[in-house]
KOLLOTOR-732845 format. One line per 2 residues: number of its first residue (from 1); their letters; for each residue x, y, z of C-alpha. Coordinates in nm, 2 decimals. Layout:
BEGIN
NUM) a) X/Y/Z | ...
END
This chain:
BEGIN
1) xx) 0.00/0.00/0.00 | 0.29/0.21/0.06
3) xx) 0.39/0.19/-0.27 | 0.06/0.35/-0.39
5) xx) 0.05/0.69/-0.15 | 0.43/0.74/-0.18
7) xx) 0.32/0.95/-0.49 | 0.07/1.18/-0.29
9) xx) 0.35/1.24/-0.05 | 0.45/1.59/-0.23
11) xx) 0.08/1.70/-0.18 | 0.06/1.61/0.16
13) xx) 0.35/1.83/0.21 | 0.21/2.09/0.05
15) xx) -0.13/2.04/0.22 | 0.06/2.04/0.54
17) xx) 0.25/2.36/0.50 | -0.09/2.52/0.39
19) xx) -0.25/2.38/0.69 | 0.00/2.46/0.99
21) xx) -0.01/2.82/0.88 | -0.35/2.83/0.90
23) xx) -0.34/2.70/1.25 | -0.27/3.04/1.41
25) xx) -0.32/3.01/1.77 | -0.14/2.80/2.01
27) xx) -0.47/2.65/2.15 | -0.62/2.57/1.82
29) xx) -0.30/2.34/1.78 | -0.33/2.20/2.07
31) xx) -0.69/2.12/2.02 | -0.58/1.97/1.67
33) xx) -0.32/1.76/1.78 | -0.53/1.60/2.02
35) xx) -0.83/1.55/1.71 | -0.56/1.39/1.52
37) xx) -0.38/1.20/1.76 | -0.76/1.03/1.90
39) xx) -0.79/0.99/1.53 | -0.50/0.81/1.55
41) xx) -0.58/0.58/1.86 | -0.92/0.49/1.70
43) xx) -0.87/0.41/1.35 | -0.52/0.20/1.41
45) xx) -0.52/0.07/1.77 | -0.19/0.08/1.87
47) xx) -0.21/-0.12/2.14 | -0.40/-0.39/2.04
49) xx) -0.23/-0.77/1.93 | -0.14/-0.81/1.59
51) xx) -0.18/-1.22/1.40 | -0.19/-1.26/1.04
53) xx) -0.54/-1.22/1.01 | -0.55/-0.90/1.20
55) xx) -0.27/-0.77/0.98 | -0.42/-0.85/0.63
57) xx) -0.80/-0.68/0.75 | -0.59/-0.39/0.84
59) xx) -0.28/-0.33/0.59 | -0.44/-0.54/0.31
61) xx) -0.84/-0.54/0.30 | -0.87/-0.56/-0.09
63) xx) -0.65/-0.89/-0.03 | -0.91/-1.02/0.18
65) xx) -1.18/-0.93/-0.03 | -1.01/-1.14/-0.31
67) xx) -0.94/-1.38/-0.07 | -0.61/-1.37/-0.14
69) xx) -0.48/-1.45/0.19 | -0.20/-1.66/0.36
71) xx) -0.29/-2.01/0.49 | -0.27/-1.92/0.86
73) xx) -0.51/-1.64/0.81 | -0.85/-1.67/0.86
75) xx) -1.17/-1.53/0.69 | -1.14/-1.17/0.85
77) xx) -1.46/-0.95/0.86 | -1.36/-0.58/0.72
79) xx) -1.66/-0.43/0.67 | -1.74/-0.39/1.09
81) xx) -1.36/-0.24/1.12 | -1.34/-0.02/0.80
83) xx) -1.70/0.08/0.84 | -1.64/0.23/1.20
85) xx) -1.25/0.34/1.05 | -1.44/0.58/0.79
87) xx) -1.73/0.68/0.99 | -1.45/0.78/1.28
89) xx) -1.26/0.96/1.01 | -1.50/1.15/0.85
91) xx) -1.64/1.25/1.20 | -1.25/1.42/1.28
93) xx) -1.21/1.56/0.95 | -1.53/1.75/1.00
95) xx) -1.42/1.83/1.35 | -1.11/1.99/1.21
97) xx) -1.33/2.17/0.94 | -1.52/2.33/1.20
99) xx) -1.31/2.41/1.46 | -1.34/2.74/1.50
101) xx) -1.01/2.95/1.35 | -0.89/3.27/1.47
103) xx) -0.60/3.44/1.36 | -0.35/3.64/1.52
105) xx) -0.41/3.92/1.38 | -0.81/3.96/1.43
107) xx) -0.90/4.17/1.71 | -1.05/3.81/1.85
109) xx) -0.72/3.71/1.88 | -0.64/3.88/2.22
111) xx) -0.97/3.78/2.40 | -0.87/3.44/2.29
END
């Protein structure tokens, strides 16, 4: 999968640089790093076991709807996990969208 977003990688620096200007205040990144990072938490539970199975639903789901999958794997379900995984997404994304922006130099900015 890698393979396939390395070529957005030059627009996701650019979106980046576009984005973390915008960011202004010192509280509005805080409250984004903390969207981003429970984004983070609940769409690739770090802490949770990794088997073969596990690892093909999440790195690999168009594998497992081929069922192109290793002989110790078994017959994951994706559609539970990558139904929540979008739905969670989408929810942040529109999180960030709407997260109030002030910037410094609006007379809101000191009251802020």
């Amino acid at each position: 999968m890698w393979r396939y977003l390395a070529y957005l990688l030059p627009a996701v620096v650019v979106l980046f640089a576009v984005t973390a200007r915008e960011i202004g205040l010192p509280r509005r990144r805080l409250a984004a790093a903390l969207i981003i990072c429970a984004a983070t938490v609940m769409t690739q539970r770090p802490f949770q076991a990794i088997d073969m199975t596990a690892y093909f639903r999440d790195w690999f789901p168009y594998y497992v709807q081929l069922q192109r999958l290793p002989p110790e794997a078994t017959d994951p379900e994706i559609w539970p996990l990558w139904a929540w995984r979008f739905l969670a997404a989408a929810g942040l994304w529109w999180l960030l969208a709407v997260f109030p922006t002030v910037s410094p130099t609006s007379p809101d900015a000191h009251h802020a």
